[in-house]
C-alpha positions as a Markdown table, in Angstrom:
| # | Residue | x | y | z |
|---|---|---|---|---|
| 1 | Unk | 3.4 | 13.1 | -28.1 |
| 2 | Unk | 1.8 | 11.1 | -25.3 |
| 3 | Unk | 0.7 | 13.1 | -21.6 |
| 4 | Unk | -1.0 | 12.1 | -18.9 |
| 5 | Unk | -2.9 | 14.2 | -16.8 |
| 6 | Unk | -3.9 | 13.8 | -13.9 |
| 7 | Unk | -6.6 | 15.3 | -11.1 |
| 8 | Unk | -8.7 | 15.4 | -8.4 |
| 9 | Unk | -6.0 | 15.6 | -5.5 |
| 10 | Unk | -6.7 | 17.7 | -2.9 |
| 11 | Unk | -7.0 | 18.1 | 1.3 |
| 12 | Unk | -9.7 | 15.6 | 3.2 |
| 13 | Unk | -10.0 | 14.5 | 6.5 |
| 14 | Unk | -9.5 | 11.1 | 7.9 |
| 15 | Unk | -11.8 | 8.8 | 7.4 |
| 16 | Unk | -13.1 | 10.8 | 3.7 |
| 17 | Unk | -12.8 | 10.2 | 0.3 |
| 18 | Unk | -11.7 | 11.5 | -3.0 |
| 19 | Unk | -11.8 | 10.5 | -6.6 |
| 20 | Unk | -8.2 | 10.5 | -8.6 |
| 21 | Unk | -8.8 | 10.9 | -12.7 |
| 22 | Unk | -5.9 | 10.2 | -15.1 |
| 23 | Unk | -6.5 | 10.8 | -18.7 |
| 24 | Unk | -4.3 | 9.7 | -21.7 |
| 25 | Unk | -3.9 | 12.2 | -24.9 |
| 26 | Unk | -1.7 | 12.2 | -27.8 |
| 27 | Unk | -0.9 | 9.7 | -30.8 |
| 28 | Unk | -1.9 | 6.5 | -28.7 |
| 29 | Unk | -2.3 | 3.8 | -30.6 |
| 30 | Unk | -2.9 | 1.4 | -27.3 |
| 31 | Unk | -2.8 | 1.2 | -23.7 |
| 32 | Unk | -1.9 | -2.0 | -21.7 |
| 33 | Unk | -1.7 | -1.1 | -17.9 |
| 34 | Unk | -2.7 | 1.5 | -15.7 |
| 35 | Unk | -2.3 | 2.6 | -12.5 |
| 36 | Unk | -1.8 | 4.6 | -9.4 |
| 37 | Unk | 1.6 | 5.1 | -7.7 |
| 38 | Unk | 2.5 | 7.4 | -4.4 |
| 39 | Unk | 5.8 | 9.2 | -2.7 |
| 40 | Unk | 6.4 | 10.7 | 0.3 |
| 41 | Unk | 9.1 | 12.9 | 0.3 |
| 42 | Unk | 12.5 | 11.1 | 1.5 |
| 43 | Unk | 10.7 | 7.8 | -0.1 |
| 44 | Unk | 10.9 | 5.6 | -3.1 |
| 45 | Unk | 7.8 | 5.4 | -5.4 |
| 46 | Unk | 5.3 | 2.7 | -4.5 |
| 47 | Unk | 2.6 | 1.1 | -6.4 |
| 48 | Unk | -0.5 | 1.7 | -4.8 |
| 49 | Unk | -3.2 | 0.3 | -7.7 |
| 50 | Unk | -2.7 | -1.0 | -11.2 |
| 51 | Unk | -5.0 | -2.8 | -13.7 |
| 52 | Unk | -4.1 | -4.5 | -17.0 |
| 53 | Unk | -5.9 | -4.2 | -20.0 |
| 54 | Unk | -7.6 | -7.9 | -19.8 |
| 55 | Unk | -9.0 | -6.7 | -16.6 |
| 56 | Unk | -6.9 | -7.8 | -13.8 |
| 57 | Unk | -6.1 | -5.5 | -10.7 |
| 58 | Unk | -3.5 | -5.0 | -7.9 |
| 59 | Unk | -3.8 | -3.4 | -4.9 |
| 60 | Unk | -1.1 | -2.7 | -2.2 |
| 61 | Unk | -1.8 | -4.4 | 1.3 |
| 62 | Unk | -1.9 | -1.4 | 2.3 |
| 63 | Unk | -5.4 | -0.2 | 0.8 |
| 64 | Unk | -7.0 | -3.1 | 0.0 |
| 65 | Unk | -10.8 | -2.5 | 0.8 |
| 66 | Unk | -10.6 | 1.4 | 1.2 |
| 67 | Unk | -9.3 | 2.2 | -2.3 |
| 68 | Unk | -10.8 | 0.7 | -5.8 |
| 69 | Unk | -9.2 | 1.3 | -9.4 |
| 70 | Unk | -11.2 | 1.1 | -12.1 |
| 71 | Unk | -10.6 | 2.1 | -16.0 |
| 72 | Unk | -12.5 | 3.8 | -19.2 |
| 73 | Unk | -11.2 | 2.6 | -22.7 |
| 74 | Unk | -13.3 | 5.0 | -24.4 |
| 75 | Unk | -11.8 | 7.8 | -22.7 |
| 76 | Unk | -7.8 | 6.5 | -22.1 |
| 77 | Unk | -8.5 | 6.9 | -18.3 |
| 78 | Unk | -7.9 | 5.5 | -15.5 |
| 79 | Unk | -9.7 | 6.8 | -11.7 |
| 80 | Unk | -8.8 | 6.1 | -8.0 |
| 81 | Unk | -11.4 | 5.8 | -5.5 |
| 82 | Unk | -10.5 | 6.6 | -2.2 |
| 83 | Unk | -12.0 | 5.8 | 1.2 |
| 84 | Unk | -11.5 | 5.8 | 4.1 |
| 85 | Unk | -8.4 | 7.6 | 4.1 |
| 86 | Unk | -5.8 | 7.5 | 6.7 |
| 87 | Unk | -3.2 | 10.2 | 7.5 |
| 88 | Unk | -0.8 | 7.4 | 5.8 |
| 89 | Unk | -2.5 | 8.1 | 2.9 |
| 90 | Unk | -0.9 | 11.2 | 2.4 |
| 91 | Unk | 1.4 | 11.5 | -0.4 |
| 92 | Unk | 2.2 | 12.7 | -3.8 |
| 93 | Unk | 0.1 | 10.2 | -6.4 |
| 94 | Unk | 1.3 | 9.7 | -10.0 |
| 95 | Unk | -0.2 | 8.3 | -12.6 |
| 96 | Unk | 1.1 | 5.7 | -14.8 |
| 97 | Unk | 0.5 | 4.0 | -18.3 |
| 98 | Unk | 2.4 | 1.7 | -21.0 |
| 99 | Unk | 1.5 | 2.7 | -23.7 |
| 100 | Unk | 2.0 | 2.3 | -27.9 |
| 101 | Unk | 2.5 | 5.4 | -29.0 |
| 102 | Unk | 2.3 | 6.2 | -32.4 |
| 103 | Unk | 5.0 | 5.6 | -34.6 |
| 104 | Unk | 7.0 | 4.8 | -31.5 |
| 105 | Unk | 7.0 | 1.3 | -29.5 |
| 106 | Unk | 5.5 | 0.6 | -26.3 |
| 107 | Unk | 7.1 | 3.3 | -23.4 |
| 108 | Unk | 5.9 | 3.9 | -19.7 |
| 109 | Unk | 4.9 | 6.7 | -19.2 |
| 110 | Unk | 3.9 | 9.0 | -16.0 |
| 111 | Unk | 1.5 | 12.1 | -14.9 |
| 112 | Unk | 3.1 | 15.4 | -13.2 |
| 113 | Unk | 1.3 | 14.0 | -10.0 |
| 114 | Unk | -1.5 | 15.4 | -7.6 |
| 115 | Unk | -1.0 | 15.9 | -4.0 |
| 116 | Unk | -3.6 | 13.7 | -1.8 |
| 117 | Unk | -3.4 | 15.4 | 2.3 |
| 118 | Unk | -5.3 | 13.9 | 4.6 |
| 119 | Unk | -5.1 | 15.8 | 7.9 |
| 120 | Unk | -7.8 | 16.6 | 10.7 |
């Protein structure tokens, strides 16, 4: 059984930072991609930052220059630097992986999600 768990979410004001964590456990026999998605409620899930295993990133438009993705292989996890946050910013974040579990075949999979709030 695969889980992702995620932290670091919490209440900052505009124009301050945070620091998401998402770590991988279970039978994992590899990762490929990981990344950061966000929802507001009423609203579809959007991709906010991914990277791939060779090290390419995405960002969204959106937070390009204020947020930065990065990865530990060692440790299955995956972290979201924040800056600069804007009241837009606020959302629900989720974390997500594809992942070969073991003995299974590769399956996306997602973290229970941490609330970011960015309010003055």
């Amino acid at each position: 059984q695969v889980q992702l768990v995620e932290s670091g979410g919490g209440q900052v004001q505009p124009g301050g930072s945070l620091r998401l964590s998402c770590a991988a456990s279970g039978s994992i026999r590899s990762i490929n991609g990981m990344g950061w998605y966000r929802q507001t409620p009423g609203s579809q899930r959007d991709q906010v930052a991914y990277t791939f295993s060779g090290g390419r990133t995405l960002y969204a438009d959106s937070v390009k220059g204020r947020f930065t993705i990065s990865r530990d292989n060692a440790k299955n996890t995956v972290y979201l630097q924040m800056n600069s946050l804007k009241f837009e910013d606020t959302a629900v974040y989720y974390c997500n992986a594809m992942i070969e579990a073991i003995p299974n075949n590769w399956s996306d999979y997602w973290g229970q999600g941490t609330q970011v709030t960015v309010s003055s």
